[in-house]
KOLTI-288701 format. One line per field, with one value per residue (C-alpha): residue number from 1; residue in one letter; z, y negated, x. Coordinates in steps of 0.05 Angstrom, whole numbers, m for minus. Example, Ala and Ser with C-alpha at 12.3 -4.5 7.8 and 13.67 -1.06 7.14 Angstrom:
REM residues 2
i: 1, 2;
aa: A, S;
pz: 156, 143;
py: 90, 21;
px: 246, 273;
***
This chain:
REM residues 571
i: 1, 2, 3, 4, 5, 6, 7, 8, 9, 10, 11, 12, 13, 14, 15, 16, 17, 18, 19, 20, 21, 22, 23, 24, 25, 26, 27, 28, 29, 30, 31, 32, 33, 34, 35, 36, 37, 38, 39, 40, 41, 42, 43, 44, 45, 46, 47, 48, 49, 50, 51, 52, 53, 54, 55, 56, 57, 58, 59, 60, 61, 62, 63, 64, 65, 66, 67, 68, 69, 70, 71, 72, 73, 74, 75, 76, 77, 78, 79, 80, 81, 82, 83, 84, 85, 86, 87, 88, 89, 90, 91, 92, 93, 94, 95, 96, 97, 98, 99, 100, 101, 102, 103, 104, 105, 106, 107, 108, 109, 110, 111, 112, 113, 114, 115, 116, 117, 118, 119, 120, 121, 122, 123, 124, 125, 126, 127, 128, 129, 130, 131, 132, 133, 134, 135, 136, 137, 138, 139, 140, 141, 142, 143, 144, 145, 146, 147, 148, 149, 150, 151, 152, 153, 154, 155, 156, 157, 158, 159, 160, 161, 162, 163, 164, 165, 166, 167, 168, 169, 170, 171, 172, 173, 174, 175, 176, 177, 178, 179, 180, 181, 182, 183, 184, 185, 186, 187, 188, 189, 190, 191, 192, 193, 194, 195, 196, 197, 198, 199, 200, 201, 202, 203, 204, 205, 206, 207, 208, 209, 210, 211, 212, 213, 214, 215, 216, 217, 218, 219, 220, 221, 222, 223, 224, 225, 226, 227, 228, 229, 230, 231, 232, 233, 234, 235, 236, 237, 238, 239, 240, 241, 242, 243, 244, 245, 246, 247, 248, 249, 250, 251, 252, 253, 254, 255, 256, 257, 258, 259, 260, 261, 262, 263, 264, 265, 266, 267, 268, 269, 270, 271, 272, 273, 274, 275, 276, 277, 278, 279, 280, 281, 282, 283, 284, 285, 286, 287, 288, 289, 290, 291, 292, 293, 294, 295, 296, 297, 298, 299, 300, 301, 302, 303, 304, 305, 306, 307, 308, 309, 310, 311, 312, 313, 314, 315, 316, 317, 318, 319, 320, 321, 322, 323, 324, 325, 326, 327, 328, 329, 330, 331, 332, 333, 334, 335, 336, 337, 338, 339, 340, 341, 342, 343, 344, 345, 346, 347, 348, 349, 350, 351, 352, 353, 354, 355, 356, 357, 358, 359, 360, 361, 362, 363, 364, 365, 366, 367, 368, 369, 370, 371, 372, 373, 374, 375, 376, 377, 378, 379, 380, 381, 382, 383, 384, 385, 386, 387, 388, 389, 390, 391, 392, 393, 394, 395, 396, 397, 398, 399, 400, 401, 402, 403, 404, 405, 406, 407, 408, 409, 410, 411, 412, 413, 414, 415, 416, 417, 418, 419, 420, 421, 422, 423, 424, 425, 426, 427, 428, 429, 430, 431, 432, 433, 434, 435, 436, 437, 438, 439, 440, 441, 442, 443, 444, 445, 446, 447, 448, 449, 450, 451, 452, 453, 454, 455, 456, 457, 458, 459, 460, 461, 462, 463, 464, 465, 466, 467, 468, 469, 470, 471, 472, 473, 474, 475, 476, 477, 478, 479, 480, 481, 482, 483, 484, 485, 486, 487, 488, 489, 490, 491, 492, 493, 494, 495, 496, 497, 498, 499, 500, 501, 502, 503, 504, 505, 506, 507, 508, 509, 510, 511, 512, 513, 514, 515, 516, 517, 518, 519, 520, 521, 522, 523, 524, 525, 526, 527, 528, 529, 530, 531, 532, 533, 534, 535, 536, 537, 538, 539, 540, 541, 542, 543, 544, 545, 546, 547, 548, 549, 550, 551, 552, 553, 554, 555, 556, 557, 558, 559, 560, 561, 562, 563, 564, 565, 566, 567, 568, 569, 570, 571;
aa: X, X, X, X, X, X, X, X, X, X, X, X, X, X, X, X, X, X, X, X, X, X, X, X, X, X, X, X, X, X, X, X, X, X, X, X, X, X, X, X, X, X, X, X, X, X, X, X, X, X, X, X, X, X, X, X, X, X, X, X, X, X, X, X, X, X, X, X, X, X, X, X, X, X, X, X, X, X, X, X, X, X, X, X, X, X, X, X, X, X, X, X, X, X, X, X, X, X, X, X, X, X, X, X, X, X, X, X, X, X, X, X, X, X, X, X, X, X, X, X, X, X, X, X, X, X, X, X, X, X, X, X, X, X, X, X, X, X, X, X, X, X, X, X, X, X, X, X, X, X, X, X, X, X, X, X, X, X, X, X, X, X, X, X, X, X, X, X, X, X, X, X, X, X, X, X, X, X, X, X, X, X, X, X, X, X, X, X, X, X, X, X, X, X, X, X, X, X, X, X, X, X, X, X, X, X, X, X, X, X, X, X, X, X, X, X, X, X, X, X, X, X, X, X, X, X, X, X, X, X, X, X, X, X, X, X, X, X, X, X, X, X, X, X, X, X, X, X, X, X, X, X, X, X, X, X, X, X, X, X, X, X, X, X, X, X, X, X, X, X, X, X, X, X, X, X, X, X, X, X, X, X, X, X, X, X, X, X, X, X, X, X, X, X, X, X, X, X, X, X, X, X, X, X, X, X, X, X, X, X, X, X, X, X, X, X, X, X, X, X, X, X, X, X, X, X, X, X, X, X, X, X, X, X, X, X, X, X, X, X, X, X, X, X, X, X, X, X, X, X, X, X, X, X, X, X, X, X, X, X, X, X, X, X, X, X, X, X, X, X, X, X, X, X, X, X, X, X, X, X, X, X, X, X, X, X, X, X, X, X, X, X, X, X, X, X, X, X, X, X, X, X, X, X, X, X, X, X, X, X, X, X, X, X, X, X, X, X, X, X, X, X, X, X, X, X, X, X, X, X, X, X, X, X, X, X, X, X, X, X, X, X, X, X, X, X, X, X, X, X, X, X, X, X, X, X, X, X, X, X, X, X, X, X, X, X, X, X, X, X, X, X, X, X, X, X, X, X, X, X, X, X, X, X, X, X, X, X, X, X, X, X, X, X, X, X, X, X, X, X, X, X, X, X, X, X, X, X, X, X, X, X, X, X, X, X, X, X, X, X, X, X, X, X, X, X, X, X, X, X, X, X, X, X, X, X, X, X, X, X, X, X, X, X, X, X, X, X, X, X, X, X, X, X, X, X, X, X, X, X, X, X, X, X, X, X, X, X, X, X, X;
pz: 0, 19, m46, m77, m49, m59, m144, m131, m105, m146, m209, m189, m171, m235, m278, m339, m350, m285, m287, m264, m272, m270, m265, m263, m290, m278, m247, m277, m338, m336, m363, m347, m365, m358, m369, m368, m372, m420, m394, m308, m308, m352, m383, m379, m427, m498, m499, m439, m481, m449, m474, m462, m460, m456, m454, m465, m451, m437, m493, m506, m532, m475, m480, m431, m433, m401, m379, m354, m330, m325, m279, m276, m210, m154, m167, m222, m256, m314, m348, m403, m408, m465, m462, m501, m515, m527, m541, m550, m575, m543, m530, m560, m534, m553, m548, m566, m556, m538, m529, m469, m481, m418, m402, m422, m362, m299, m227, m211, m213, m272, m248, m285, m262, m301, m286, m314, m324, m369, m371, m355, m280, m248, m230, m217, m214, m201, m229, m212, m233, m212, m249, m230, m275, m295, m313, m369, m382, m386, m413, m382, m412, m358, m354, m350, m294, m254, m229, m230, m207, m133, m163, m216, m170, m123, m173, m208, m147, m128, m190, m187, m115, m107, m102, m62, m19, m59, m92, m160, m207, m264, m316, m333, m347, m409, m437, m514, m529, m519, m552, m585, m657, m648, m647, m599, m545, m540, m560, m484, m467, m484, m468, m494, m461, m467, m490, m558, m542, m520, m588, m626, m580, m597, m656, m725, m718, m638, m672, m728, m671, m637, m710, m721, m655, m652, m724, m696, m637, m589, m560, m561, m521, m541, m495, m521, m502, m564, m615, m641, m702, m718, m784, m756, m705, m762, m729, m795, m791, m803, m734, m767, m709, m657, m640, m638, m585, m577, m512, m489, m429, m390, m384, m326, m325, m269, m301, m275, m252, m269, m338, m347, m315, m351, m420, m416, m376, m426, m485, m541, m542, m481, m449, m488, m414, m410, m480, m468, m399, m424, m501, m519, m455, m469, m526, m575, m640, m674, m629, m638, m709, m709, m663, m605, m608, m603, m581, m595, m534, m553, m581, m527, m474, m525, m529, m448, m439, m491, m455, m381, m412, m437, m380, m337, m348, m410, m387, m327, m359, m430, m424, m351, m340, m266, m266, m312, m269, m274, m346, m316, m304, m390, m411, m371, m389, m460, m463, m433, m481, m533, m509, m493, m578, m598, m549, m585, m648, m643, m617, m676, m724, m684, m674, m726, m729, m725, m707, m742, m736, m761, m761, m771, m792, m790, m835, m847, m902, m909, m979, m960, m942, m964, m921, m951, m896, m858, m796, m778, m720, m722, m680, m685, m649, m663, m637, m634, m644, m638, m641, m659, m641, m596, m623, m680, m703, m711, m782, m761, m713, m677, m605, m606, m543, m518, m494, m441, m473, m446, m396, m427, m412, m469, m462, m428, m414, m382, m335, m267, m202, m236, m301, m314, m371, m400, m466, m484, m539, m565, m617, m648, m723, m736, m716, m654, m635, m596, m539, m491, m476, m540, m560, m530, m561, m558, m537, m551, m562, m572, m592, m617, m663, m674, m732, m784, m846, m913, m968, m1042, m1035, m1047, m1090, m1129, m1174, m1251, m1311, m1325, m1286, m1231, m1251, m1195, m1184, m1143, m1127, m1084, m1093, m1074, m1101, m1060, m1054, m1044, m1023, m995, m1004, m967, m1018, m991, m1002, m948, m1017, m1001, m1071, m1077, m1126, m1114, m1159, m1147, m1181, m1180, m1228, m1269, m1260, m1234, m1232, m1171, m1160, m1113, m1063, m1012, m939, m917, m974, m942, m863, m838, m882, m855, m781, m785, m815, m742, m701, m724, m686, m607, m576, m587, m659, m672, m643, m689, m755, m731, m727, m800, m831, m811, m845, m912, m972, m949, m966, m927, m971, m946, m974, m959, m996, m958, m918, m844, m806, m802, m731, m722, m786, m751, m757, m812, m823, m852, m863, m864, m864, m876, m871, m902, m905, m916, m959, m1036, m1069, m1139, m1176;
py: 0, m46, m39, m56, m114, m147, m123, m159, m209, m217, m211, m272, m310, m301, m328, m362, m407, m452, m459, m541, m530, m481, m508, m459, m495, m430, m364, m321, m330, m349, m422, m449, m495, m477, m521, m481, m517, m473, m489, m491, m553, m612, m653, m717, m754, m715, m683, m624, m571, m559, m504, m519, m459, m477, m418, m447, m391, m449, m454, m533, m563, m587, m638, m649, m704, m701, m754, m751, m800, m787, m826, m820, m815, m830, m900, m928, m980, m932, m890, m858, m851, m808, m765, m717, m713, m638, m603, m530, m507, m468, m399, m409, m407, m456, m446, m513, m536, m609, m648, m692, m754, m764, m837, m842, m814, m846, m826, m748, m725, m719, m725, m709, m730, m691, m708, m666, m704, m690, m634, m575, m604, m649, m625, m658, m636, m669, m633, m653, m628, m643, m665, m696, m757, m722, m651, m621, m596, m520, m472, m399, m344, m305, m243, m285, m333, m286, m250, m313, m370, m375, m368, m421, m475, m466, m464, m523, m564, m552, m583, m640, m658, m689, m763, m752, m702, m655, m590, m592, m536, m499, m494, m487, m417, m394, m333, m324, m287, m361, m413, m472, m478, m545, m567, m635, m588, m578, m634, m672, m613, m592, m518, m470, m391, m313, m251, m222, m189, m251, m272, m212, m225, m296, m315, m341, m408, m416, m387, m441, m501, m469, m469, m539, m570, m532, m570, m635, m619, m571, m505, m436, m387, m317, m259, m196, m122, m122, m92, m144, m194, m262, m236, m179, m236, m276, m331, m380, m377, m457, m493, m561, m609, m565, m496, m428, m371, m298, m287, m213, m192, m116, m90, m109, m174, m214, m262, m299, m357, m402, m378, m400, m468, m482, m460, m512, m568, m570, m564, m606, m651, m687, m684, m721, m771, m787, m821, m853, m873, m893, m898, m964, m1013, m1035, m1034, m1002, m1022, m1036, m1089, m1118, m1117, m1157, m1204, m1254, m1295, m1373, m1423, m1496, m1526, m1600, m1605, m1575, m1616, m1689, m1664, m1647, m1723, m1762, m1720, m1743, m1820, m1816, m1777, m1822, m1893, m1904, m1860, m1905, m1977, m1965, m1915, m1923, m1991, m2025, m2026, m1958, m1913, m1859, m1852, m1806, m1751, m1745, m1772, m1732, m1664, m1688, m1704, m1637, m1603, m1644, m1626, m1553, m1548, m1581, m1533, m1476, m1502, m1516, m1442, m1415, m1457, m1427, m1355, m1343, m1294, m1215, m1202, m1174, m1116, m1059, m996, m934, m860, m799, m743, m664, m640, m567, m543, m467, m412, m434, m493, m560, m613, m670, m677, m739, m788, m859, m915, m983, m1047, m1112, m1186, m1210, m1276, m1289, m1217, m1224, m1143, m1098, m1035, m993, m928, m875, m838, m790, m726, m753, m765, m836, m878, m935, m945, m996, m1051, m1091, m1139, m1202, m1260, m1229, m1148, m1133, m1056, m1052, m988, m1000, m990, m1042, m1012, m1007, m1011, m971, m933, m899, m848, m817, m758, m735, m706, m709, m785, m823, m891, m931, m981, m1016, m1043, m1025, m1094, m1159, m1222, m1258, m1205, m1152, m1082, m1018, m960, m885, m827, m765, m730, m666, m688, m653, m673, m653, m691, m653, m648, m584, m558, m557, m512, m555, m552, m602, m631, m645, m673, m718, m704, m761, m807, m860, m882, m857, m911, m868, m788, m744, m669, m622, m559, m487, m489, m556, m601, m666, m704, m774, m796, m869, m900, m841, m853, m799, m747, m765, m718, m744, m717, m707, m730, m701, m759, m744, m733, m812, m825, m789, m790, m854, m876, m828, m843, m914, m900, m851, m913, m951, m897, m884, m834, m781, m782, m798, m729, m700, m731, m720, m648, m652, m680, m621, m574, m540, m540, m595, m661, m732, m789, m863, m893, m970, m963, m906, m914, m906, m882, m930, m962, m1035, m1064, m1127, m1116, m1138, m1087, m1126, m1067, m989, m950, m886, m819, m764, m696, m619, m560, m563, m518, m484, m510;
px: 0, 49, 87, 19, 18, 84, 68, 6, 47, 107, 66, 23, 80, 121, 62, 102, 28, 6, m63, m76, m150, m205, m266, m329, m394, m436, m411, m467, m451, m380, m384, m314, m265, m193, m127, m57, 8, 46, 116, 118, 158, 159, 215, 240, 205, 176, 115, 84, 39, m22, m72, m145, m205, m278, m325, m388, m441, m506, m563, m534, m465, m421, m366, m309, m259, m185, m152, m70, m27, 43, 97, 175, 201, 161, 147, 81, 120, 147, 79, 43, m32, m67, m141, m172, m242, m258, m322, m347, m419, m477, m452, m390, m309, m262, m182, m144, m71, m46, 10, 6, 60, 108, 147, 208, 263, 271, 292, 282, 216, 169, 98, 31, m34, m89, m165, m232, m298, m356, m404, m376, m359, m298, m228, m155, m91, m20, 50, 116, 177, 250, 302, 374, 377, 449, 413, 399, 322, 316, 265, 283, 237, 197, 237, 302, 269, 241, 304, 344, 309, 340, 407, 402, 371, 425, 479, 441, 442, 518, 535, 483, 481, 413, 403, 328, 335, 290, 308, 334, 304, 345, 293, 212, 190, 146, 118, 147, 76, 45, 96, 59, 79, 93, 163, 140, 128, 202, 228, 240, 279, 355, 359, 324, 339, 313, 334, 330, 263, 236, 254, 218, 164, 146, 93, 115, 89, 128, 192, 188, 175, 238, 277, 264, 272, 335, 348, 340, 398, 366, 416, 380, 408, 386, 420, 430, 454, 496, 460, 419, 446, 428, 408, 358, 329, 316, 365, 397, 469, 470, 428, 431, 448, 428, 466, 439, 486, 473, 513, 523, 476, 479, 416, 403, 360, 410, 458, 514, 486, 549, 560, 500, 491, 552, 531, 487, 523, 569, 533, 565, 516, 494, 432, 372, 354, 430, 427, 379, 398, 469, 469, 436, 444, 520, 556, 500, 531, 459, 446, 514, 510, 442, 472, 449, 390, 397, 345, 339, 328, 339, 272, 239, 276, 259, 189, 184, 219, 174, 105, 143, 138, 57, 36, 63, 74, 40, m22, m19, m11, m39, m90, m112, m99, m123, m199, m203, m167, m218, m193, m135, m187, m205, m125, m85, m117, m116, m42, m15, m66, m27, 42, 23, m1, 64, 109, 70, 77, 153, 157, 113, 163, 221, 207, 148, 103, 126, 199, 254, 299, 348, 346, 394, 372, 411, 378, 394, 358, 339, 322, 344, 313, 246, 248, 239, 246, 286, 302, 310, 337, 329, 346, 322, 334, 283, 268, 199, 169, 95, 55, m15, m30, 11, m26, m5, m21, 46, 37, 90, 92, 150, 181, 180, 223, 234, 302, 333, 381, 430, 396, 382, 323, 294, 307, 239, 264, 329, 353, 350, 307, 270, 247, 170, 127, 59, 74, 16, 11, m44, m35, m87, m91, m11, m17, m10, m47, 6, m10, 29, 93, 126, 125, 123, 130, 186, 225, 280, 260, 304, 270, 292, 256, 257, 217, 209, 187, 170, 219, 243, 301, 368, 434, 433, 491, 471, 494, 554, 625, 619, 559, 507, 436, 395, 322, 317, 265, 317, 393, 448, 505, 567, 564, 623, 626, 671, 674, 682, 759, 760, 766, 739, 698, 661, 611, 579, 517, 477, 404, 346, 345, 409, 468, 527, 599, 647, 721, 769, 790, 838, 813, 841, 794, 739, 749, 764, 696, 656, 687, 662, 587, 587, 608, 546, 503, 493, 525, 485, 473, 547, 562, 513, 531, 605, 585, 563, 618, 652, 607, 639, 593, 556, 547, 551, 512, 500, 438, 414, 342, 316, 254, 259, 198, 144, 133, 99, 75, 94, 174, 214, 266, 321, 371, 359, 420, 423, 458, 432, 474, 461, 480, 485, 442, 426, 361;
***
């Protein structure tokens, strides 16, 4: 019996889905609402999948509407709002996935506030998950987690002593049978771990989300007993700007806990909060290059002096003389109205309307293997005048941040104790509406993207000897190839659909070119492209007529720059 019971036990505890709400309308007939976080712990930022089930078993359609809010760290100055309306008809059972936008990182705890209302009953829930602000975010599959979650928190929290007082956790736990085929569920975290029968186990559509978030820089760790192959996983041999390692595992299920925690501690790429903790608030070379903003205050200071002169003497002798003194009462309002519509004129004439910006992208294109996509990273820093509209819908599936800039009277997101902000997301139908503090006016905004997006674009080989083709849909200005004998070749003037020739160029020719494109990037994405120039038959192109994804229609993007590279191909 008592062996029973501790099965009983264990197996409820090692639940890979935490249910946050079950709410039963009516028990007789089983008329419930359920809502299961799909990962146990959520990440710093990105998106947290959630799976909804409504079994509606009434004689009338029922509607239920969710509602989260979700804080970093313990304070409410830094959040993200988003709801779902949902709905399921009479006698029927409804199964749907969402993605439930998080803040961007801050202090050590991820918290989710989750609230049930409509007509199927009421229900909360809070989450909260901790994370060192210096730790990277984990995914351990269940059968991995289950015999070494102890030893990975207390491994994990030797290396990152905690700043709180709280426990640090190792990683989130998930079942591979229910991955969301969405690459945004993964894409706040840096780590993804399990064993190659996890791997087998999980669903075309949640191996493709894992394939392209690790595309876009994620690290999969797959452990095996030594007989699987990335080939009979199905694992590409090329993981884009991400890595893919099959460590060796015994058979038993207990690993070494720091192996592990340093596998991913010292992944080559650091962890996706630290960037944007560190990348972009001194010394990000996009907001050097579009420089510091001036103001004309001589104006403002002759038009403050010239309103002290009316307001006062002249209102007082000319317009109020003695024996009309109650004339102050219609003047004065009328003369700062006056000055207040010429201070907001001058600033109109000043700053304008909109704002301004730059932006850089960093694209890998895929057209192998049946896959015809980018992956794409861009980073954009802007300056605001007058908005007329904060709001703005997002076209593009993407993980879209804000990130803190260097503190200026004009950075209105800086990192700090004191950062705060509401950036609310709403996805729904492959686009988000955007609301919130991703604008301001008159302001300085950084802001960083992260996307998949269908594409034809490539550079295939042709019939003739060192011949080549474009099927992008813009020019390429200059392009570097590193051939499979470590050969470097340039070709600039690149147009769509005209074949163009390659010359050798020595490697000074090549490098130090490529080195300084890389320096216009944060951190992060410089390791990444400086992974890909290192890439043999691939190619490195630099394109300044590319679009960039679309953000606020208010911005003028004065300069895209971009870097696209990936493999050559045949037609």
């Amino acid at each position: 019996m008592k062996i029973l019971l501790l099965s009983v036990a264990l197996a409820l505890g090692v639940s890979a889905q935490e249910t946050l709400i079950r709410q039963v309308y009516d028990p007789v007939t089983d008329t419930h609402v359920e809502v299961l976080a799909l990962f146990t712990k959520a990440s710093p930022g990105g998106y947290f999948p959630l799976r909804v089930k409504i079994a509606n078993n009434t004689k009338s359609d029922r509607r239920v509407r969710l509602d989260f809010e979700s804080l970093a760290g313990f304070s409410s100055e830094l959040r993200t709002r988003s709801s779902y309306d949902l709905s399921a008809a009479a006698g029927k059972a409804v199964t749907r996935d969402i993605l439930v936008p998080l803040p961007p990182p801050g202090g050590s705890t991820s918290n989710l506030k989750t609230n049930l209302t409509g007509q199927l009953g009421e229900g909360s829930h809070y989450l909260q998950s901790a994370t060192e602000p210096a730790q990277p975010a984990v995914l351990l599959s269940e059968a991995l987690f289950t015999p070494n979650a102890s030893t990975l928190d207390s491994e994990i929290a030797t290396k990152f002593s905690s700043s709180y007082g709280g426990k640090s956790e190792f990683a989130g736990k998930f079942d591979p049978k229910q991955l969301p085929d969405d690459w945004l569920a993964f894409s706040g975290y840096d780590s993804v771990v399990m064993t190659d029968d996890d791997w087998s186990d999980i669903p075309p559509g949640g191996k493709n989300a894992i394939l392209s978030w690790v595309r876009l820089g994620g690290q999969l760790l797959v452990y095996t007993s030594g007989s699987a192959t990335p080939a009979a996983l199905g694992l590409p041999e090329d993981a884009g700007f991400g890595s893919i390692a099959m460590p060796a595992k015994s058979l038993a299920p207990t690993l070494d806990a720091a192996e592990l925690v340093r596998e991913v501690t010292d992944n080559k790429t650091k962890p996706r909060q630290v960037s944007i903790r560190d990348d972009f608030q001194g010394g990000w070379p996009l907001q050097k290059h579009f420089g510091g903003k001036t103001f004309r205050y001589g104006l403002f200071v002759f038009v403050l002096v010239i309103f002290a002169i009316v307001v006062g003497p002249i209102n007082l002798f000319v317009f109020a003389k003695s024996g009309s003194r109650h004339k102050l009462f219609i003047t004065t309002p009328l003369i700062s109205l006056a000055a207040s519509l010429i201070l907001i004129v001058i600033i109109i004439v000043q700053d304008g309307f909109g704002g301004d910006g730059m932006r850089r992208v960093l694209m890998e294109v895929r057209p192998d293997a049946g896959v015809n996509a980018a992956y794409v990273h861009q980073e954009q820093f802007s300056r605001t005048g007058v908005l007329t509209a904060a709001d703005f819908t997002l076209a593009t599936p993407a993980i879209f941040s804000p990130v803190p800039i260097m503190k200026s009277r004009w950075a209105r997101f800086t990192d700090g104790a004191g950062a705060q902000g509401n950036f609310n997301l709403q996805p729904e139908g492959g686009k988000s509406s955007v609301a919130g503090d991703w604008w301001q006016s008159r302001s300085e905004h950084g802001h960083i993207l992260s996307a998949v997006i269908s594409t034809r674009g490539r550079i295939e080989t042709t019939d003739a000897p060192n011949t080549f083709l474009s099927t992008f849909e813009h020019p390429i200005d200059t392009l570097f190839y590193l051939d499979a004998e470590g050969q470097w070749h340039r070709a600039e003037g690149i147009t769509a659909g005209k074949r163009f020739t390659l010359a050798a160029v020595d490697r000074t020719m090549a490098l130090p070119a490529l080195a300084r494109e890389a320096m216009t990037f944060g951190n992060r994405n410089r390791q990444f492209m400086e992974t890909a120039v290192k890439r043999r038959g691939h190619f490195v192109a630099l394109a300044t007529r590319a679009p960039g994804i679309a953000t606020h229609p208010g911005i003028r993007w004065q300069e895209t720059r971009t870097v696209i590279t990936g493999p050559v191909v045949a037609p």
